[in-house]
C-alpha positions as CSV (number, residue, x, y, z in Angstrom):
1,X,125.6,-76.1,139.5
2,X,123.7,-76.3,142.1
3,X,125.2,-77.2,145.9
4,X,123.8,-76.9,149.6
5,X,125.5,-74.3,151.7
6,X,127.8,-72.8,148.8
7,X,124.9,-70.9,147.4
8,X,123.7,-67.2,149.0
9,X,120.5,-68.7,149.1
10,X,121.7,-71.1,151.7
11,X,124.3,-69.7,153.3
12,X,124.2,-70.5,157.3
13,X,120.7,-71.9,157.3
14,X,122.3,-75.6,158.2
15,X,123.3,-74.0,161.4
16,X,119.9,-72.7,162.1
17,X,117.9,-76.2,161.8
18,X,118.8,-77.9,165.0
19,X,116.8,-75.4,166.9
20,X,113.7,-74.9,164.2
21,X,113.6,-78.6,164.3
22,X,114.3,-78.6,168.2
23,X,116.5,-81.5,168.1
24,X,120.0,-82.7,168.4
25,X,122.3,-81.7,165.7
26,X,123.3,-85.1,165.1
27,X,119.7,-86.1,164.5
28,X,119.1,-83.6,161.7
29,X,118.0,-85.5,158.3
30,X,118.6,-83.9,154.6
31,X,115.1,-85.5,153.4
32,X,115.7,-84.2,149.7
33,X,117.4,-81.3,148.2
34,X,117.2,-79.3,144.7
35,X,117.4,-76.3,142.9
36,X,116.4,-73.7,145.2
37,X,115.1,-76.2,148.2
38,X,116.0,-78.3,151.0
39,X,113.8,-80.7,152.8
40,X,114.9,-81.4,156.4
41,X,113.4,-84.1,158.6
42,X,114.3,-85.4,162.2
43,X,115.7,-89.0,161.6
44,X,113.5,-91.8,163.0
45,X,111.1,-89.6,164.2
46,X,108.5,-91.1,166.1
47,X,106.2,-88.6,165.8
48,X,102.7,-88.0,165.0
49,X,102.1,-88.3,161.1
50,X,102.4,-85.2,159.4
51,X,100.2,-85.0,156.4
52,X,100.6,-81.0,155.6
53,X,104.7,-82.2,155.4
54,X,104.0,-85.2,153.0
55,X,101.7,-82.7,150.9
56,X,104.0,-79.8,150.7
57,X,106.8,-81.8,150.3
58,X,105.4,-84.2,147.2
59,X,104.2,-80.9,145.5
60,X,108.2,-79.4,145.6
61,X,109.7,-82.8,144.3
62,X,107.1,-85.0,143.2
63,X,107.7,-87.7,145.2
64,X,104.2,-89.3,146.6
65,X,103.6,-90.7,149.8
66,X,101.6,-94.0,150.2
67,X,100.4,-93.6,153.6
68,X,100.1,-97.3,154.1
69,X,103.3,-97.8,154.1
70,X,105.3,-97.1,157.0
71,X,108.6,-96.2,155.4
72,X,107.1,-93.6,153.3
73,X,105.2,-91.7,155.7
74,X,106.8,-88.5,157.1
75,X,106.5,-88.2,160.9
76,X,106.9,-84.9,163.5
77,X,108.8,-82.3,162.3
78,X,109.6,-81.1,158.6
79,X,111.7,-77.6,157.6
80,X,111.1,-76.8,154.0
81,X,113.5,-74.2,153.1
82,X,113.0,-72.3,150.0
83,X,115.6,-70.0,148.4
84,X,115.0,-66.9,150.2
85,X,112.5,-68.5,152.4
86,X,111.4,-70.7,155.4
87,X,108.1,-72.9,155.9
88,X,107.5,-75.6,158.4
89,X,104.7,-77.9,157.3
């Protein structure tokens, strides 16, 4: 079973986020999570859009993005952390 920051793969990268993201700790947003990734997002960002975030982050889970609708559309921000690596969108 797979479980955020009890695996090797993810061991200490929470504490590293807050300053990739450059944001407050508290602001920090799991956007999804699976086997061998996590997806995190500032919450309520009001941001520019960030169409290389909703790409890469449909293509790891699947999800699609209808850009018409606000409360789909990924804004500022996105850390993408794959089992032994990082990307930001």
């Amino acid at each position: 079973m797979w479980t955020p920051g009890l695996t090797p793969e993810f061991q200490g990268a929470a504490d590293l986020v807050p300053g990739l993201l450059r944001c407050s700790p508290k602001l920090v947003d799991v956007l999804a999570n699976g086997p061998g990734y996590i997806v995190y997002s500032v919450f309520d960002c009001e941001d520019e859009i960030n169409p290389a975030a909703m790409e890469v982050v449909g293509k790891l889970t699947g999800q699609s993005f209808d850009i018409e609708n606000e409360d789909e559309i990924l804004r500022g921000p996105v850390l993408v952390v794959l089992a032994g690596h990082t990307q930001t969108p």
